[in-house]
PATI-185969 format. One line per 5 residues: number of its first residue (from 1); their letters; for each residue y, z, x of N, C-alpha, C, O. Coordinates in pm, whole numbers, plus 50000, padded with zeros to 5 digits. Each point is the difference from the previous one (the first is absolute). Example, Ala and Ser with C-alpha at 12.3 -4.5 7.8 and 13.67 -1.06 7.14 Angstrom:
2
1	as	49431:50780:51319:50119:50000:49911:50120:50000:50090:49998:50066:50104 | 50107:49862:49861:50119:50006:50082:50109:50073:49923:50111:50017:50051
//
This chain:
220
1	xxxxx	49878:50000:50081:50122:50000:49919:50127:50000:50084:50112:49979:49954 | 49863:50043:50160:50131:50011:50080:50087:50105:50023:50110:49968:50045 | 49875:50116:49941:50052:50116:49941:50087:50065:50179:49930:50012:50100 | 50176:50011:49901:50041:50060:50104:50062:50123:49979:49993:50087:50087 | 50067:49930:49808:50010:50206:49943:49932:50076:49918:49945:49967:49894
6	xxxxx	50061:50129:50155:49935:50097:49865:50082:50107:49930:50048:50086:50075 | 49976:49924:49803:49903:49934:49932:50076:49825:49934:50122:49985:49988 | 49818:49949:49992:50017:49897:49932:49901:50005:49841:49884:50041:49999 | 50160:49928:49924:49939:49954:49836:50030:49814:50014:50099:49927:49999 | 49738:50054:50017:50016:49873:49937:49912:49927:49885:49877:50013:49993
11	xxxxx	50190:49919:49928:49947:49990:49861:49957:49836:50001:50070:49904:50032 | 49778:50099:49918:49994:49850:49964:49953:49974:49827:49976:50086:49915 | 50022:49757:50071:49924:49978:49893:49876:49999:50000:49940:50011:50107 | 50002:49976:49788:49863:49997:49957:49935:49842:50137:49911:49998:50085 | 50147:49946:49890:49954:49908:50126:50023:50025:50154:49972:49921:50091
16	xxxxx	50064:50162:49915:50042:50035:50174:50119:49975:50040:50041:50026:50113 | 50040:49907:49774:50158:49940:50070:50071:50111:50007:50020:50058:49893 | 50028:49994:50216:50061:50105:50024:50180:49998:49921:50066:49908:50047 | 49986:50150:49882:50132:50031:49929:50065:50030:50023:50106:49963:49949 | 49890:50147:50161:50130:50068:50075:49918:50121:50064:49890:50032:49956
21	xxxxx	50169:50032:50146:50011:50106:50054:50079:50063:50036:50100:49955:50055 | 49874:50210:49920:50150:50109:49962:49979:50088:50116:49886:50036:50031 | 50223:50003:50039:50017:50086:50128:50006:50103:49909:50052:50004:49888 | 49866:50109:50200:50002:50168:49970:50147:50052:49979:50024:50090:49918 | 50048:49866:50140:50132:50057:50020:50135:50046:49878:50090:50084:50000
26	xxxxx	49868:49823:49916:50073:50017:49846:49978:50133:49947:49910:50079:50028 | 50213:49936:49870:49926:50119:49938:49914:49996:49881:49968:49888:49960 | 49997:50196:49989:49873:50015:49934:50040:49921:49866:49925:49915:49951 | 50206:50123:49991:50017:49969:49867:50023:49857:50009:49945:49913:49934 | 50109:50079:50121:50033:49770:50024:49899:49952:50112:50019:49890:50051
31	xxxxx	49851:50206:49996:49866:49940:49996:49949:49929:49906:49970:49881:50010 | 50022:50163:49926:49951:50033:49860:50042:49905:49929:49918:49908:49999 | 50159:50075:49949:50112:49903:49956:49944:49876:50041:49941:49917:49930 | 50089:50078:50218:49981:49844:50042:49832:49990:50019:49967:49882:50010 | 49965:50173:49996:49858:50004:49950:49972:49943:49880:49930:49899:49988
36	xxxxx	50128:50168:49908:49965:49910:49853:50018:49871:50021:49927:49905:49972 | 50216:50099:50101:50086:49811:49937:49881:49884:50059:49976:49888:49955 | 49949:50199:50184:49922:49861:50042:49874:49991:49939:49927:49903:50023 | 50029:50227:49872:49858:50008:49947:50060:49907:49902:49955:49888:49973 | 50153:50169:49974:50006:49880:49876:50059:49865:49993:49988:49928:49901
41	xxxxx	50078:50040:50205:49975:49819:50017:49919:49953:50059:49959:49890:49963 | 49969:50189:50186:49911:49947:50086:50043:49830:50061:49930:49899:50010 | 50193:50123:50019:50012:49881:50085:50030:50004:50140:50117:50018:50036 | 49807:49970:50033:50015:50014:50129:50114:49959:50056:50056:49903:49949 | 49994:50151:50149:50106:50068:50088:50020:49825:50085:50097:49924:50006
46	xxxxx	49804:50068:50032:50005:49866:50062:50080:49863:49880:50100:49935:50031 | 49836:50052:49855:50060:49922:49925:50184:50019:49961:50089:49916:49988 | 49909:50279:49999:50128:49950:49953:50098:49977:50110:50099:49938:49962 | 49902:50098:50181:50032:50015:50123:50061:49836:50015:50119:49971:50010 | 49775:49941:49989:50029:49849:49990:50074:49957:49913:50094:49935:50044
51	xxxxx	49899:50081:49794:50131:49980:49896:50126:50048:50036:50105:49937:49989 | 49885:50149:50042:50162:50085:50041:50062:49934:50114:50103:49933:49985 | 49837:50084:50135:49990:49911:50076:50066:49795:50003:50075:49943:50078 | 49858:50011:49813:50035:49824:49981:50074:50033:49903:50035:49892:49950 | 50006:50183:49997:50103:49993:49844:49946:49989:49870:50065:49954:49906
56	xxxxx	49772:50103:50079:49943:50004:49902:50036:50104:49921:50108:50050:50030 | 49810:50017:49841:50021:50080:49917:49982:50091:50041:49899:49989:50068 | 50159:50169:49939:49966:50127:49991:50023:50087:49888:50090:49975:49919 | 49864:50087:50074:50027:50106:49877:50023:50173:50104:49963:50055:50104 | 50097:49960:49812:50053:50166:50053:49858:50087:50052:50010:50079:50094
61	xxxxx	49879:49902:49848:49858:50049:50035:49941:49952:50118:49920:50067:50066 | 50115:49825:49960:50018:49931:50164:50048:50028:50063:49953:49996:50113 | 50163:50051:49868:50120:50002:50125:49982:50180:50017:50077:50065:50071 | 49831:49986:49865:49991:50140:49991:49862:50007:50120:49991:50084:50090 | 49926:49822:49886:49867:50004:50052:50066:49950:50189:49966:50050:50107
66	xxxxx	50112:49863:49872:50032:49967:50164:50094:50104:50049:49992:50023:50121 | 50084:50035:49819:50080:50119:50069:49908:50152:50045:50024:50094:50075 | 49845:49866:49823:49935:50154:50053:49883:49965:50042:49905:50077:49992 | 50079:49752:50078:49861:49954:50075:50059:50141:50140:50110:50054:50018 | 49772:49958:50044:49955:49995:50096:50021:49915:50115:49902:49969:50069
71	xxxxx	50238:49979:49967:49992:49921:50102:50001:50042:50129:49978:49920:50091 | 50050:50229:49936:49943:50064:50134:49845:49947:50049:49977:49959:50114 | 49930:50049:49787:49899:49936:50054:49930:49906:49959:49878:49994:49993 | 50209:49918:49973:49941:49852:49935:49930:49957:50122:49883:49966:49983 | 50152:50030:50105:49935:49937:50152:50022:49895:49981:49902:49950:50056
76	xxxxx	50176:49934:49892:49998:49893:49992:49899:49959:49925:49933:49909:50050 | 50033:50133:49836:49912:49917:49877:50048:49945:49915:49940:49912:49938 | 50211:50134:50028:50105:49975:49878:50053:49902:50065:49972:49881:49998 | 50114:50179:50065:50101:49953:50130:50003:49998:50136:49992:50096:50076 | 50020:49793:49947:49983:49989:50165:50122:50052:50029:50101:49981:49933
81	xxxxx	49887:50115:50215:50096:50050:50115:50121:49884:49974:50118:50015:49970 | 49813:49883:50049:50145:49919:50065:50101:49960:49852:50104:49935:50009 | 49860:50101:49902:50070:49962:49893:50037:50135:49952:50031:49984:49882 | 49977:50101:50139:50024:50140:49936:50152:50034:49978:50051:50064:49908 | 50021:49864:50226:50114:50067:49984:50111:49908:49886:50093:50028:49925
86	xxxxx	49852:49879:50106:50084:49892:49880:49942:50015:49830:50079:49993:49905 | 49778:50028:50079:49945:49997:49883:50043:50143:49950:50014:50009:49878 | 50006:50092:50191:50029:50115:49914:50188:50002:49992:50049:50084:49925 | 50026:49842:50137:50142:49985:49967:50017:49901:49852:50072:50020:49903 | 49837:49873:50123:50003:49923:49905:49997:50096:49825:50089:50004:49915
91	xxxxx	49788:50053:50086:49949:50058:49901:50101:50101:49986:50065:49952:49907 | 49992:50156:50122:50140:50056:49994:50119:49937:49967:50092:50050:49935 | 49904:49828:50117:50106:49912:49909:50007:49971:49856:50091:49995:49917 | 49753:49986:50081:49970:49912:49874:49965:50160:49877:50002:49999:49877 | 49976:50096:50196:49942:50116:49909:50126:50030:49895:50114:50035:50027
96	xxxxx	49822:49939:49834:50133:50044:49885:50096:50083:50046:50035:49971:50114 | 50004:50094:49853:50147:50084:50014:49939:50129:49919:50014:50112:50049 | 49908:49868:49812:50018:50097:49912:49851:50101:50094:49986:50122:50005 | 49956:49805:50037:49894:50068:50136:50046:50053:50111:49924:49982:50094 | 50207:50100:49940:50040:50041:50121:49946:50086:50107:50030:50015:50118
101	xxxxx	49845:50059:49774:49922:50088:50099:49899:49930:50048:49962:50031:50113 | 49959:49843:49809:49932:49953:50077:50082:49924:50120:49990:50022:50120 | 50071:49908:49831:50087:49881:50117:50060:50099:50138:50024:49945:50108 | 49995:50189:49876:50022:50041:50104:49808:50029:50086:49978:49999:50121 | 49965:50012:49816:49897:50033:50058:49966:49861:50128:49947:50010:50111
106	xxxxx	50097:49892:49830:50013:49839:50055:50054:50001:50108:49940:49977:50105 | 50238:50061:49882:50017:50035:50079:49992:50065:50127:50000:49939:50107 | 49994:50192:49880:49912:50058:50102:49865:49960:50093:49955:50048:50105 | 49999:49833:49803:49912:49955:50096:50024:49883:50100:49924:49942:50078 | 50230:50041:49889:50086:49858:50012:49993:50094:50151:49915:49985:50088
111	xxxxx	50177:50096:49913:50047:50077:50096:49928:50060:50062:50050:50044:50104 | 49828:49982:49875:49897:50088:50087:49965:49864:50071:49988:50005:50122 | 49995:49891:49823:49926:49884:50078:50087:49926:50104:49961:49941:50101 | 50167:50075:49854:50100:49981:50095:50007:50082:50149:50001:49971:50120 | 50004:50151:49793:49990:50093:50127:49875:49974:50100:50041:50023:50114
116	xxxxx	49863:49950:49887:49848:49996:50026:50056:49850:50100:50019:50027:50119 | 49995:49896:49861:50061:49872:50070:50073:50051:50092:49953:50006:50113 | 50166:50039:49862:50076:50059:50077:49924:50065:50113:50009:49950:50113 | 49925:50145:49868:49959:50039:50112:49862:49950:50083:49946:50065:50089 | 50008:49806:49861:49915:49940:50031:50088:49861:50073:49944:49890:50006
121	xxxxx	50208:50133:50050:50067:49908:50081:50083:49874:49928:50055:49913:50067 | 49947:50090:49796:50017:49898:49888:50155:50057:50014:50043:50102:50053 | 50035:49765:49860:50123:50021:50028:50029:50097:49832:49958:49971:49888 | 50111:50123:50147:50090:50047:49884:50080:50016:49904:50098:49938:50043 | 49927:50095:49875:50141:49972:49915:50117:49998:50094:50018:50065:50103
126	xxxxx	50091:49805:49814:50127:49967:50104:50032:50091:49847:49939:50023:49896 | 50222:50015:50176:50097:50069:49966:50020:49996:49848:50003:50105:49935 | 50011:49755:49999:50028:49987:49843:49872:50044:49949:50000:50051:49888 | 49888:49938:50176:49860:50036:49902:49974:50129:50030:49965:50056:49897 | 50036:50009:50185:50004:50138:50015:50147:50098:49866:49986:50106:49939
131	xxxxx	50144:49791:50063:50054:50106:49907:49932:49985:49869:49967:50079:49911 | 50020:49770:50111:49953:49991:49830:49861:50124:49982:50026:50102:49936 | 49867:49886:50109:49868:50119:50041:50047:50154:50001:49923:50095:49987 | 50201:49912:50029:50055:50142:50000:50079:50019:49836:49983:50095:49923 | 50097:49793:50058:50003:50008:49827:49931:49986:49913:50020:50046:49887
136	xxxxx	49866:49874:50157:49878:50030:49914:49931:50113:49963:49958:50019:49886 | 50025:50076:50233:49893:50092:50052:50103:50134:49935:49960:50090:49926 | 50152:49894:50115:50075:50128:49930:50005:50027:49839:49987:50109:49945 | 50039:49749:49983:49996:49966:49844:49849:50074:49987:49992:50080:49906 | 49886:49903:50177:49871:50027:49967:50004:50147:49999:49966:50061:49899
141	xxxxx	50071:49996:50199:50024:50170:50029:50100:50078:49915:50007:50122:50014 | 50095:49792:49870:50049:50097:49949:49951:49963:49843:50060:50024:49896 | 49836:49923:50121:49932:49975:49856:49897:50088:49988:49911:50006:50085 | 50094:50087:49781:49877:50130:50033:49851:49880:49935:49885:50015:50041 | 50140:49915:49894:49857:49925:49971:49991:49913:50097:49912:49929:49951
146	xxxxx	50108:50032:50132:49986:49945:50148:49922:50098:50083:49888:49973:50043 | 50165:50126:49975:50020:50117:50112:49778:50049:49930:49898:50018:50067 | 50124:49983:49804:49857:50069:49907:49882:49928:50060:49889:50037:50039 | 50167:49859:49957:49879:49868:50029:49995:49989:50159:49900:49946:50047 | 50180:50091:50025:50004:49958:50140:49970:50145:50095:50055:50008:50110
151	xxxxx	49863:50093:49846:49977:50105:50094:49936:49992:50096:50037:50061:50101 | 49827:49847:49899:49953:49963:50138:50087:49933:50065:49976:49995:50121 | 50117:49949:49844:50091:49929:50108:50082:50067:50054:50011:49986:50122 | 50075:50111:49809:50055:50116:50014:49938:50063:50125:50035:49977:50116 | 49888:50087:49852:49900:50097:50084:50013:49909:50143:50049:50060:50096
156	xxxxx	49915:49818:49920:49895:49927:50139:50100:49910:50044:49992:49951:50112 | 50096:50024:49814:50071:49875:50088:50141:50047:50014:50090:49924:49963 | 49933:50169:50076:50168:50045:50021:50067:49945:50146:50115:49966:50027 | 49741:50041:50068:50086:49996:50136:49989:49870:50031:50072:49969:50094 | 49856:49933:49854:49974:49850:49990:50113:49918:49939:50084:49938:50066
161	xxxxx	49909:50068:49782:50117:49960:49941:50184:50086:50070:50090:49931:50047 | 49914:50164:49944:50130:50045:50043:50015:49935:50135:50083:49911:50013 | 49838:50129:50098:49994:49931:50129:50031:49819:49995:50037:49952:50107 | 49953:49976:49804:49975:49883:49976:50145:49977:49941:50054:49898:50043 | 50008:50165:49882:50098:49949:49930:50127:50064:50016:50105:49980:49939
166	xxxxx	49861:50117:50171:50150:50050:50061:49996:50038:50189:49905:50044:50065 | 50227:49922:49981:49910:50114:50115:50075:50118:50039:50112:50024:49956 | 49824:50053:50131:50012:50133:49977:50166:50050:50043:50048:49952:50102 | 50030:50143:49818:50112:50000:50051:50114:49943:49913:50116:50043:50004 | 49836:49850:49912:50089:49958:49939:49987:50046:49850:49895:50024:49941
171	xxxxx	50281:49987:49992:50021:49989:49854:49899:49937:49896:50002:50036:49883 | 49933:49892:50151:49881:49891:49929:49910:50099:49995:49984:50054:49891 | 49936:49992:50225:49904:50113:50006:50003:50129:49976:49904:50077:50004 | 50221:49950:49968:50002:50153:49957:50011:49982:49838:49995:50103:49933 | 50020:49763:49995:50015:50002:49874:49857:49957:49926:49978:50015:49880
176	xxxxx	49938:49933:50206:49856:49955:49973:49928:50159:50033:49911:50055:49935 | 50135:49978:50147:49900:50159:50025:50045:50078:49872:49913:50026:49917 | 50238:50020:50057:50033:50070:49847:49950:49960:49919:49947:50074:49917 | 50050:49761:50075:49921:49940:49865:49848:50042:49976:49957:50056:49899 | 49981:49911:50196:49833:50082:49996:50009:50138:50010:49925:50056:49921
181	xxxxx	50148:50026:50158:49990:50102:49995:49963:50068:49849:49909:50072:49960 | 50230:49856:49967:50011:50057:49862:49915:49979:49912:49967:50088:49921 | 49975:49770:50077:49857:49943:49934:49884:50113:50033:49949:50052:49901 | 50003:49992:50235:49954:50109:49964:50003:50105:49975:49908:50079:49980 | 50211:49935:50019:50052:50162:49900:49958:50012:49839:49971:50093:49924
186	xxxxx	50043:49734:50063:49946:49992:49803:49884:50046:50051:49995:50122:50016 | 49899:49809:50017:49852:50024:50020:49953:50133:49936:49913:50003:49913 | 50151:50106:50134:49955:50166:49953:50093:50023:49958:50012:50121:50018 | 50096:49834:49918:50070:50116:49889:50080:49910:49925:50023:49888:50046 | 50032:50156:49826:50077:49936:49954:49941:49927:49884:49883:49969:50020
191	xxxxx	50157:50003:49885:49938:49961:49913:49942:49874:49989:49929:49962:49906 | 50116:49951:50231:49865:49876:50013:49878:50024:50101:49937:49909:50053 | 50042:50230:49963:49920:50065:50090:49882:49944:50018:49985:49902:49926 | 49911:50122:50153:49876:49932:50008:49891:50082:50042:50000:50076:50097 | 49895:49902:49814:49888:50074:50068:49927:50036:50134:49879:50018:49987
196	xxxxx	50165:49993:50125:49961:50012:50129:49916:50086:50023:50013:50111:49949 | 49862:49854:50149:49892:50045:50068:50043:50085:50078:50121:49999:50023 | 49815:50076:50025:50017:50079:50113:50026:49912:50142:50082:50039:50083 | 49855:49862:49931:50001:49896:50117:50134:49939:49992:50083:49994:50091 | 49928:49958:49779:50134:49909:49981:50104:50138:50020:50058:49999:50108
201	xxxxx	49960:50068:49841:50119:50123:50041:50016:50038:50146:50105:50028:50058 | 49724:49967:50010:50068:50015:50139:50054:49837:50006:50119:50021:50023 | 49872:49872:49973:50019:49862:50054:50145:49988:49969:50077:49933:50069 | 49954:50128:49834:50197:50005:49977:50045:50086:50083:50121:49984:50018 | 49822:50122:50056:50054:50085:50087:50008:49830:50157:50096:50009:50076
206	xxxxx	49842:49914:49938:49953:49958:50154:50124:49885:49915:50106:49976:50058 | 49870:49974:49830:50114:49894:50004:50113:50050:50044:50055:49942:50094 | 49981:50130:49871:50115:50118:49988:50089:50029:50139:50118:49989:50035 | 49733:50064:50035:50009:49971:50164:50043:49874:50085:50080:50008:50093 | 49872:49899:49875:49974:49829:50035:50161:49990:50015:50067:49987:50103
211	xxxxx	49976:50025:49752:50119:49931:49958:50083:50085:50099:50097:49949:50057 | 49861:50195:49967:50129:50054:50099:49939:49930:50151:50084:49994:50090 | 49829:49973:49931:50011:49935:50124:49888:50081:50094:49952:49967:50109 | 50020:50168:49799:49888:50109:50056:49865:49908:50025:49967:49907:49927 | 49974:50130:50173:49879:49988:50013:49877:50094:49897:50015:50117:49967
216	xxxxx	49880:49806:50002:49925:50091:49924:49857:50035:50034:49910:49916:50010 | 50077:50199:50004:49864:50037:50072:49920:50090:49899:50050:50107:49965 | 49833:49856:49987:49908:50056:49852:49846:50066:50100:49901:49944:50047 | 50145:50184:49949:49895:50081:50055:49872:50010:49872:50025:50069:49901 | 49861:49870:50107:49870:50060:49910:49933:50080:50048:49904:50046:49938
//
């Protein structure tokens, strides 16, 4: 199956055609959620990936199923490496408006894949695409149904994305660090609060860290 994290959920049809696969990392209640939507269309991840993709049809149950695939460990079954960073900008373009928590989820993978290039010697955002990535990314952080849907990103990609879209020292970066900072302040309190694990509560303590620039060291 291919499988490179654990845990992974992957769901097929009655014929073996595999539908999608869901990273452990979500929370439980919009597990759940996006669990039903693919029991009850069962259209594989691969099909709608390609419509969205050429300008075919999606429905909101699609664009729900590609924002909470599993593309940490697709391994290239969905999507090949070399198309990742354009196919997930694309699909963020094209993702409705009235879907903002999924389309940021898109995002973030726009930018994680960016980042990943980046430090694999690839050239980077020039100056106009980096502000635009910083007005994007901030609109995403002061949206609490953005912020609900995006806690694994929250949690794991602070020093990647921030590192990527500001650098250190400057007005740009101290307003992307406040902006996440505050996104995880919703996380545990406040009335768009979120159910957090014991793991995920320490993991907002290390983002927390990241973003100040601390090193983080997790004694077991």
């Amino acid at each position: 199956f291919g499988v490179v994290g654990y845990p992974t959920m992957i769901l097929f049809r009655p014929d073996g055609t595999e539908i999608t696969r869901l990273p452990g990392t979500v929370d439980i209640a919009r597990y759940a959620t996006i669990l039903d939507v693919a029991l009850a269309d069962a259209k594989p991840v691969a099909e709608i990936l390609k419509a969205a993709a050429s300008g075919g049809e999606v429905t909101a149950n699609d664009w729900r199923l590609l924002a909470y695939y599993s593309w940490g460990t697709d391994n290239g079954r969905v999507l090949p490496a070399a198309d990742r960073r354009a196919t997930f900008r694309r699909l963020h373009d094209r993702c409705p408006p009235e879907l903002e928590p999924e389309c940021g989820r898109l995002y973030f993978e726009y930018l994680g894949e960016v980042s990943s290039e980046v430090e694999a010697g690839k050239a980077p955002l020039d100056g106009l695409e980096r502000a635009e990535a910083r007005r994007q990314l901030l609109a995403l952080l002061a949206t609490p149904a953005a912020v609900r849907a995006n806690v694994d990103n929250l949690l794991y990609a602070s020093k990647d994305v921030v590192g990527l879209l500001a650098d250190a020292g400057t007005p740009e970066r101290r307003q992307l660090t406040g902006a996440w900072r505050e996104a995880l302040g919703q996380l545990g309190s406040g009335p768009d609060a979120v159910a957090l694990s014991n793991l995920e509560q320490l993991y907002v303590v290390r983002a927390r860290m990241m973003l100040a620039g601390r090193p983080w060291r997790r004694n077991c």
